[in-house]
N, C-alpha and C positions, 0 to 999 in steps of 0.2 A: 637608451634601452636598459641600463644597469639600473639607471634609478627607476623605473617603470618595478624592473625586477623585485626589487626590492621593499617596492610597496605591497606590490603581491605576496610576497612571502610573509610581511606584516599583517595582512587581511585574510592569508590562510591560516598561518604560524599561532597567532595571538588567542583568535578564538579556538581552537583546538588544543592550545596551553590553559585555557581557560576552563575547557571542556574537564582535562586532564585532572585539574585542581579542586574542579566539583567532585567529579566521582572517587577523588584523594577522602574528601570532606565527608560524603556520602556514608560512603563505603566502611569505613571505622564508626566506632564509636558503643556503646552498651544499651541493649533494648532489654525491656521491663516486662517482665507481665504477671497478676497477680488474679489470686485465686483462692474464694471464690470472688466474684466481683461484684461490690455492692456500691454504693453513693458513699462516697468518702463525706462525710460530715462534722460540722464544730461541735465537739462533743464536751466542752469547753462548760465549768460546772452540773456537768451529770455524772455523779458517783456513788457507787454501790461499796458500803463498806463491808468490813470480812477481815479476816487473818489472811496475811499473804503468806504464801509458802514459793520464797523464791529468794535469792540473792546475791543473784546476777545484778550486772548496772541496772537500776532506775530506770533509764531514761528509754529500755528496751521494754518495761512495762508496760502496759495499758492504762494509760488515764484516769479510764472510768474506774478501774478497782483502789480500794483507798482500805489504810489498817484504818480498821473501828475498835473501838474501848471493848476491853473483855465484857462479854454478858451482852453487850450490844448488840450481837447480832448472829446466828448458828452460823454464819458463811464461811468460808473457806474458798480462798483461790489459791490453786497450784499451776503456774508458765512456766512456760522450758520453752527451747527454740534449740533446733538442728541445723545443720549446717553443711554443703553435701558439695564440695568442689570437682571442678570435673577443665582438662584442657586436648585442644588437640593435640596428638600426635605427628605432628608435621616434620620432618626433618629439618634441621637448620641450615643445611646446605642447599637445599631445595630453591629457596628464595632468592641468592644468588645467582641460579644459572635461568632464572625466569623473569623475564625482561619487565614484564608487568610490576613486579614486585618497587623496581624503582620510580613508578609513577604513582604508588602508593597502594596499590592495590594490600586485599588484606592476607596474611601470612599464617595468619591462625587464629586461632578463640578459644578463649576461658569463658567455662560455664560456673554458677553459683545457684545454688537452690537453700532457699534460707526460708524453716516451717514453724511458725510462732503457733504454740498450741495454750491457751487457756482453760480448765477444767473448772468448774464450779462445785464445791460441795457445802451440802447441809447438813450439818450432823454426822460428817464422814460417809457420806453417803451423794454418788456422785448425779448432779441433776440436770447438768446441761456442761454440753463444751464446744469452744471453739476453737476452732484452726485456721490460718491462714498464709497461703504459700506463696514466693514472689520467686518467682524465677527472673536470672539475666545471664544476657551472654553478649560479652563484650570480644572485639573484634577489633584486631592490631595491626599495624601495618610496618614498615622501617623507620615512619618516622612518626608513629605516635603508636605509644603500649597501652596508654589510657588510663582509667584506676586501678589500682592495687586490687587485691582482695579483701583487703581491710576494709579497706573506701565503698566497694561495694556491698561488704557485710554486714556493715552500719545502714548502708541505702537501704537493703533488704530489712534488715530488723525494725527498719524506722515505718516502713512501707508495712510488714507483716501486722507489726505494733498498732498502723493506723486503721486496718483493713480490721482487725478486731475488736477495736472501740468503737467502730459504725456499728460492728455487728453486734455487740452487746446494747447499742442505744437503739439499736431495731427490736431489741427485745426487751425496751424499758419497761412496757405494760408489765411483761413477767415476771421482774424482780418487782415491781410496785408492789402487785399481787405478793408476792413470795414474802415479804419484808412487810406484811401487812395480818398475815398469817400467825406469823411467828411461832 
């Protein structure tokens, strides 16, 4: 009868530990969303050159904009990007005296809002602009905190960064036109 017992409690035990371990897995972790939402695309030699007004890291820039030789071209691009953190308020005692918390359940969340904005001008004078915003909120538990805010602030920038070079290579006709005018 012991070892009957014992099997049973392996074929209840195991998959409800299993269970336990999904919704650990589930349950954590950083979801994305960005805004507006267009076809991420290889934007991969299409560039619009200009003065940049910017000098921040590089790598948070847009692709598509490139410095051109003075007299080459009226353009002008001015990027900036914000940065907007936000966490719950959960007590840290809290999660202690609630039984859940030990099977991983999640304990709190950090939020990040990160707004990459491009302006376009011609002759100081401004003719189109873009923006594009990535929200995340990342969800912790006792045994995983996840990314930093660092680590997501780069996600976001890289992500806001990408979402703006689709959207300027959706309006390639217009700078063609524009850069054809002169």
């Amino acid at each position: 009868m012991g070892r009957n017992a014992g099997k049973r409690l392996c074929a209840v035990g195991l998959p409800g530990i299993m269970l336990l371990l999904l919704i650990n897995a589930i349950g954590c972790g950083t979801t994305m969303a960005i805004t507006p939402q267009v076809a991420i695309r290889d934007v991969n030699g299409y560039q619009v050159k200009g003065k940049i007004l910017y000098d921040g890291n590089p790598d948070y820039l847009p692709r598509t904009v490139a410095n051109g030789n003075p007299g080459e071209s009226a353009l002008s691009f001015r990027f900036s990007y914000q940065c907007a953190y936000g966490s719950d308020n959960t007590p840290q005692l809290l999660p202690l005296v609630n039984p859940l918390s030990i099977v991983g359940f999640p304990i709190g969340a950090n939020t990040l809002v990160v707004t990459g904005k491009l302006d376009v001008y011609k002759e100081d004078v401004l003719i189109k602009s873009y923006a594009a915003t990535c929200m995340m909120d990342k969800t912790r538990n006792l045994f995983y905190e996840g990314d930093t805010y660092s680590e997501l602030r780069k996600k976001g920038l890289i992500e806001a960064r990408n979402n703006l070079e689709s959207q300027m290579y959706e309006d390639k006709d217009f700078f063609a036109n524009l850069n054809a005018v002169k």
